[in-house]
N, C-alpha and C positions, 0 to 999 in steps of 0.2 A: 637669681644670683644672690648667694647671702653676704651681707653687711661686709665682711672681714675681705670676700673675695671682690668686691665692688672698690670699698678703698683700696684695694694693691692695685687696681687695674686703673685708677684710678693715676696714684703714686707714677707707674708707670707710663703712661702718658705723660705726665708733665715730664719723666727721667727723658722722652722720646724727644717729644717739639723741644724741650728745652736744645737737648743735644742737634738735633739738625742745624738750626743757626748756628750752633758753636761748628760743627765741622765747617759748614759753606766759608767761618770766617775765619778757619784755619788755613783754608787751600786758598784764599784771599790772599793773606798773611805772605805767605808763600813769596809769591812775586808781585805783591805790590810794586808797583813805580816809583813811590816815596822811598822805600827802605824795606821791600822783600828779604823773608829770611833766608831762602832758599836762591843759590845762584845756579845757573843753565848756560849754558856754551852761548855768548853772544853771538857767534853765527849757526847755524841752522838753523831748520823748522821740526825735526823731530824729535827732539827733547821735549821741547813746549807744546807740541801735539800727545807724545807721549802721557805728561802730565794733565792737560785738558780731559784726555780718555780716565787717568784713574779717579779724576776728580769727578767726570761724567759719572764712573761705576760707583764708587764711591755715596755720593749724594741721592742717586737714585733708589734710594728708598730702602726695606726691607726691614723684619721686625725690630731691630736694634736690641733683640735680648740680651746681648751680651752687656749694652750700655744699661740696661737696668739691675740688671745681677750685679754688674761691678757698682753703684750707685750705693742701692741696697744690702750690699754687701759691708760696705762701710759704715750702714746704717745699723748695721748690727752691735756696733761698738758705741755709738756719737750721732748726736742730733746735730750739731755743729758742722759748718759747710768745711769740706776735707779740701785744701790744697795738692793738687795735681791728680783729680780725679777726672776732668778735662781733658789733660794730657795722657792719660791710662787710656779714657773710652778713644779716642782719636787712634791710641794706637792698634787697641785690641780690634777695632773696625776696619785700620788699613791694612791687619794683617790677615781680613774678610776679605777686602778688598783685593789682595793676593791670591790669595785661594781659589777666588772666585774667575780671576782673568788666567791662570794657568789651568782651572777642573773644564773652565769655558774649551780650553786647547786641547786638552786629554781628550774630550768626550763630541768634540765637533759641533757644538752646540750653538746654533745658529743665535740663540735669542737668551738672554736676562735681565728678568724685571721688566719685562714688555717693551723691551730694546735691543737694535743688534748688541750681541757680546762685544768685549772687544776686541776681540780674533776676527770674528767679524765686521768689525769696524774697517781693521786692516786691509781684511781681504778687498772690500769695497775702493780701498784705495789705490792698494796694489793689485788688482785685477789681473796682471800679466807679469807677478813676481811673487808666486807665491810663498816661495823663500827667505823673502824682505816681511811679507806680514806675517810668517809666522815665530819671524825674529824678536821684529818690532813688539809683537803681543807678548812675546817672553819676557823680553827689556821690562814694558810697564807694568807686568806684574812683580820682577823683579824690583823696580822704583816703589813699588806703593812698599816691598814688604823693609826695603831700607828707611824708609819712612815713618814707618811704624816703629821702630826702633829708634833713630833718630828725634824724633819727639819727647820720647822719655827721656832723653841725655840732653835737650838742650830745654828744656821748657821752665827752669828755673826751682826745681827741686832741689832739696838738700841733697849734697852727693850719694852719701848712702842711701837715702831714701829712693834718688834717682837709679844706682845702682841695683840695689833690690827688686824694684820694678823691671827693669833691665832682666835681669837674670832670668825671672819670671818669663818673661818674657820672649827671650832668645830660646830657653829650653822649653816652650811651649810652641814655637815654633817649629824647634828641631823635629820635635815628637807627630807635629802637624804633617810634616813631609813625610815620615814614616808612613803614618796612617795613608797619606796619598800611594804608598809603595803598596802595601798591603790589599787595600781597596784593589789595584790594580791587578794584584795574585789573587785575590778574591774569586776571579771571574775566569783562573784559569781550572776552576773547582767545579765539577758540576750540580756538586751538592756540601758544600764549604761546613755546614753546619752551625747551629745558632752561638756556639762560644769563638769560631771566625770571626760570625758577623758582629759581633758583641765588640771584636777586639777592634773592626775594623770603623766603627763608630766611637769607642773610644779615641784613639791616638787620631784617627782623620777630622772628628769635630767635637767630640766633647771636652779632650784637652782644653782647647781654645775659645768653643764657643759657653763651658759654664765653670771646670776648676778655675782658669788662665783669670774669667773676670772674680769668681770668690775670691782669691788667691790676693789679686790686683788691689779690690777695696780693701779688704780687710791691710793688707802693707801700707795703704797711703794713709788709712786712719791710727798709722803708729801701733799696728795689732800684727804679729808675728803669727803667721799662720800655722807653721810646723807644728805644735803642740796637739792643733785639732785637724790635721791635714788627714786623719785616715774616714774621719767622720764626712770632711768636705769632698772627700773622695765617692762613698758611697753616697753622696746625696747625688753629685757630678753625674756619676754614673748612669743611676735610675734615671732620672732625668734627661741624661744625654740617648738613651736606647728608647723612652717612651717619646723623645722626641722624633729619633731617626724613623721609627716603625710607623709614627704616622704621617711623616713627611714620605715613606714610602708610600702609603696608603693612597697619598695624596697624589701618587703620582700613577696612578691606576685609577684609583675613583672619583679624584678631584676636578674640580671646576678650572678650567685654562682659562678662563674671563682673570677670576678672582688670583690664579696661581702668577699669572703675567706671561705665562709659559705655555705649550703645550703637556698633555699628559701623554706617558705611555716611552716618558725618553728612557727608562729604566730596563724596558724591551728591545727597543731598538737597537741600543748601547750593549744587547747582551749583558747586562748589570744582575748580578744575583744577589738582589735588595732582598729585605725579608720576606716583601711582599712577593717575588719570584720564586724564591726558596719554597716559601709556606704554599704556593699552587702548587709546585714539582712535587711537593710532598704527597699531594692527594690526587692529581691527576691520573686518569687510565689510561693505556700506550696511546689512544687516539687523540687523550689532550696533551699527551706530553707532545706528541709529534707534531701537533699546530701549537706550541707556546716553544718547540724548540727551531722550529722552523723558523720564527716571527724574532725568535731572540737574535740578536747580533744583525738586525737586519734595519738599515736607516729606512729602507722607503715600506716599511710597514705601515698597511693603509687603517684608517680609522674601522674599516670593516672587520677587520683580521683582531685589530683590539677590541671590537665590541663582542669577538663573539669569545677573547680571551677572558672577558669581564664577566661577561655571562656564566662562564664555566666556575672563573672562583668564586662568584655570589651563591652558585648551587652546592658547590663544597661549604657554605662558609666562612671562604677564605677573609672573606670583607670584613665578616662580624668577627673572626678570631682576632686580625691585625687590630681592628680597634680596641678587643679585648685584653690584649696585651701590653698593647699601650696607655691602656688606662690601670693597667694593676702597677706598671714602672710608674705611672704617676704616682699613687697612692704610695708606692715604696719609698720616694722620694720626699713625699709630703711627710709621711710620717717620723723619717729619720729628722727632718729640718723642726718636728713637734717635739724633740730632745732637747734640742737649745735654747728654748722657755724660760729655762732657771736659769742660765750661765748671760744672755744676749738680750736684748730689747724687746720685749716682744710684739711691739708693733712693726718691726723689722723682721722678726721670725715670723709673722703671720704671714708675708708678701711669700716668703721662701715655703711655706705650707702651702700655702691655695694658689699659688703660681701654676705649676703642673700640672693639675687640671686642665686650666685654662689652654695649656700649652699644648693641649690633645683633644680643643673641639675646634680649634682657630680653622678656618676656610684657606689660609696660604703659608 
């Protein structure tokens, strides 16, 4: 690992543990007993359960990219500690956190982050309503994503500056729900094509998980992003498709120890990830016919994937998707090796050698 990429990863970590305690003492904050910010219907038990669940999803872990991109994003302009970069990352995470308990409902997905989803939560509760939990799952994902907006308006920003973030943020939202529509027409394609899936990774996580936080730092360090918004765009982009290709990857070849998850929900779900797309491409009618058989199908036994694995290893398909997703890195790296002369460049180096990094990671 060379020098430049050791300190970002570095950087990064501290951008991570720092932010964990600050979320756990945001949803504290919440409903403290002294003086909670947040109020809940004095009587019932399922608001307060509700919230328990987002703050479970929430806390339980995951890479916290988006908290480091928005970090380092601001670092691009200021060495100097940014006021309401705090309140940005808490919100760009509980708009993860969103995402994360309605794609949990979309796709019936038992488990995230090596815990029931929170659909499943419900379901555990209401065992004999299962109309109440998959209401209740709707609600807390609806609370985290008003939450995530809420934090930007109330966390003691300058109004414009609160506003801005705001904006950002709500239209980064809007576009995220697209991307969930789109994702869904995806799969009614049998062969969608790569500028599909390009679109449908854009608007469903790139939005949110790499412009939304460029976007975010660079607004709270007093830097107007619009000027360089078509350059943050194609860095977003690369990055956002070298990521999705190998979180595909990862979901065929990957380790379920390490992933928290099972692999092969991309099959089961009928999903025409890239890494499905890119098999169908090279398949003879007798593998298309066991990878079309296995598609859309939940009780696909690990046998049936091992021998779908087997087929794209002989094609290829394994070494290509890695391949791929290492030249969107390098496109990515190399656009963010532009902003050298204009930005910090101890803060440009993390946005160069990040992407790499972000296509050997195990989860």
């Amino acid at each position: 690992m060379n020098e430049a990429l050791s300190a970002a990863l570095q950087r990064a970590s501290r951008h991570q543990h720092r932010f964990e305690a600050r979320f756990a003492a945001y949803f504290d904050s919440l409903t403290d007993p002294a003086g909670g910010t947040f109020e809940i219907p004095p009587h019932g038990a399922f608001p307060a359960r509700a919230l328990d669940l987002v703050r479970d999803m929430s806390l339980r872990g995951g890479k916290r990219l988006r908290v480091v991109l928005l970090h380092e994003a601001a670092s691009l302009v200021t060495e100097e500690d940014v006021p309401g970069l705090d309140d940005a990352a808490i919100s760009i995470e509980l708009l993860q956190t969103h995402g994360l308990i309605h794609d949990d409902i979309i796709d019936d997905a038992p488990v995230r982050r090596g815990a029931p989803s929170t659909y499943y939560a419900y379901r555990r509760t209401f065992p004999d309503r299962p109309d109440t939990a998959l209401a209740m799952a709707l609600l807390a994902g609806d609370l985290a994503a008003f939450l995530s907006l809420r934090v930007l308006l109330t966390g003691g920003l300058p109004a414009d500056r609160a506003l801005a973030l705001a904006a950002v943020h709500a239209d980064t939202a809007a576009a995220t729900v697209t991307g969930q529509m789109i994702d869904l027409e995806r799969d009614f394609h049998p062969d969608p094509g790569t500028e599909f899936l390009h679109a449908v990774t854009e608007f469903k996580s790139t939005r949110y998980s790499v412009l939304a936080p460029l976007r975010m730092g660079l607004l709270a360090a007093g830097t107007d992003h619009a000027p360089y918004d078509a350059e943050l765009r194609r860095y977003a982009t690369a990055l956002g498709i070298a990521n999705q290709i190998h979180d595909d990857w990862l979901d065929l070849f990957g380790d379920p120890a390490a992933l928290g998850k099972p692999t092969g929900s991309d099959i089961r779900s009928g999903r025409r990830s890239y890494a499905v797309t890119a098999l169908r491409s090279v398949c003879d009618d007798a593998e298309r016919t066991l990878l079309d058989g296995a598609s859309g199908d939940p009780g696909c036994d690990e046998e049936t994937l091992d021998r779908i694995r087997s087929i794209a290893r002989a094609h290829g398909v394994d070494r290509r998707l890695r391949d791929d997703a290492h030249e969107h890195a390098r496109r990515a790296g190399a656009q963010a090796a532009t902003w050298r002369e204009r930005w910090r460049p101890e803060a440009v180096a993390f946005f160069e050698h990040m992407p790499v990094w972000s296509v050997t990671r195990d989860r």
